[in-house]
N, C-alpha and C positions, 0 to 999 in steps of 0.2 A: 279659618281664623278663629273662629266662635270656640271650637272643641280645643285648639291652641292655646287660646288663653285660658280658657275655663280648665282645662287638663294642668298648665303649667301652675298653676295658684299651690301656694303651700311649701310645704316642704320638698315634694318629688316633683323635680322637673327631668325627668330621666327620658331624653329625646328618643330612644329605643320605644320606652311605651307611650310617648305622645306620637309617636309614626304611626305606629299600629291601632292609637284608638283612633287617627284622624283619616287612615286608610280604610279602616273598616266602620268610623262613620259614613262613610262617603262611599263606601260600595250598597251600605244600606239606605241610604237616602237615594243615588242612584237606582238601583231595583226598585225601590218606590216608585219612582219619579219613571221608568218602563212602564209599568206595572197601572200606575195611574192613567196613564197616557192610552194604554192598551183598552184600558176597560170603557174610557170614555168613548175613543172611536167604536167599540163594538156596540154599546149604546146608539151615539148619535151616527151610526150609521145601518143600527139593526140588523147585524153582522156578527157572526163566530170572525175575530180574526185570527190570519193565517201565520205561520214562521215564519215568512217573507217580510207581513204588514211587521212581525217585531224584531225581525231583525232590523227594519226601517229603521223603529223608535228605538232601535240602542243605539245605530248611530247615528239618528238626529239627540240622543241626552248625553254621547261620549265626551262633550263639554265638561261634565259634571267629574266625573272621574281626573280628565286629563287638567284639569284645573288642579287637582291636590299632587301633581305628579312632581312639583317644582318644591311645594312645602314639603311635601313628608322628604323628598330628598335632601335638602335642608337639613332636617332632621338628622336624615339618615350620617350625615357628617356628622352633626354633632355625637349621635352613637360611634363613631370611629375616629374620634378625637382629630379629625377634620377642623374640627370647630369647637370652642368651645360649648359647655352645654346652654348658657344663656345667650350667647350668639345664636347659635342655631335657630333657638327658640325665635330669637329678635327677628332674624334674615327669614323665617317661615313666616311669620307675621308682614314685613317688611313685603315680601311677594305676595301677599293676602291682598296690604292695599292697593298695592302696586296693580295688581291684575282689576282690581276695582277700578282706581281708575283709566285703565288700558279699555276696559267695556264702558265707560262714560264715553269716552273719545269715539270707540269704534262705531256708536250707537248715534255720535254726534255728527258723525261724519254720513250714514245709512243717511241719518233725517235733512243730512245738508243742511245743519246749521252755522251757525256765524262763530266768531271766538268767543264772544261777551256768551249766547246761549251754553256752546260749549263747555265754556268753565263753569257757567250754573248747572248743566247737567253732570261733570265730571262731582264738581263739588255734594250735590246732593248722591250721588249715587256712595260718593264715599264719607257721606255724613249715613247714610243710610244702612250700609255696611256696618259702618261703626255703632249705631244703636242698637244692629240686632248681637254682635260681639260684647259690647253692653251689656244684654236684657241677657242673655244666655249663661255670661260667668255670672252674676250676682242669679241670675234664678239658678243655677247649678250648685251657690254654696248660698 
């Protein structure tokens, strides 16, 4: 959602290249988010790990990836006149929240909370959501 907003500001909102910066934010944040993961179990476990331990950690982070699968397709219509290009943009954003809070709920239900808890965790995760899409376009321009 962050690189969606902060990409579409301006003049160029051209869904072709906000697909491809939001896909390949998100494969590099991804690799990170491997990559971090790896290095700490081979610390706190004082361990070389093995291509099995990382194949583990791709797919316990393939969240990360298959989360942008919905918006950059999004996109991808509005690149093929699917959509217009400020729809597209809107309905990638649109499933940004959406999926936000689809993980408030899913997280509410793990902890077997109540309704009244539920909507405070759905609400904050998607208050929380929203100020780092916030802090990211204004420190971007």
């Amino acid at each position: 959602m962050a690189v969606v907003a902060a990409g579409s500001r301006g003049d160029s909102t051209d869904p072709w290249r906000l697909a491809v910066l939001v896909a390949a934010t998100v494969l590099v944040l991804w690799v990170a988010h491997v990559y971090a993961h790896a290095l700490s179990e081979s610390v706190a476990e004082d361990r070389r790990i093995g291509w099995m331990d990382v194949r583990t950690l791709v797919r316990r982070e393939a969240a990360i990836p298959l989360a942008a699968l919905a918006p950059v397709g999004a996109l991808v219509l509005g690149t093929f006149d699917v959509l217009r290009e400020q729809s597209a943009i809107r309905l990638a954003l649109g499933i940004g929240i959406a999926t936000l809070a689809v993980q408030g709920v899913r997280y509410a239900r793990v902890e077997r909370l109540g309704r009244t808890a539920t909507l405070v965790v759905v609400a904050a995760n998607l208050a929380l959501g929203l100020v780092i899409v916030a802090l990211e376009v204004l420190l971007a321009h």
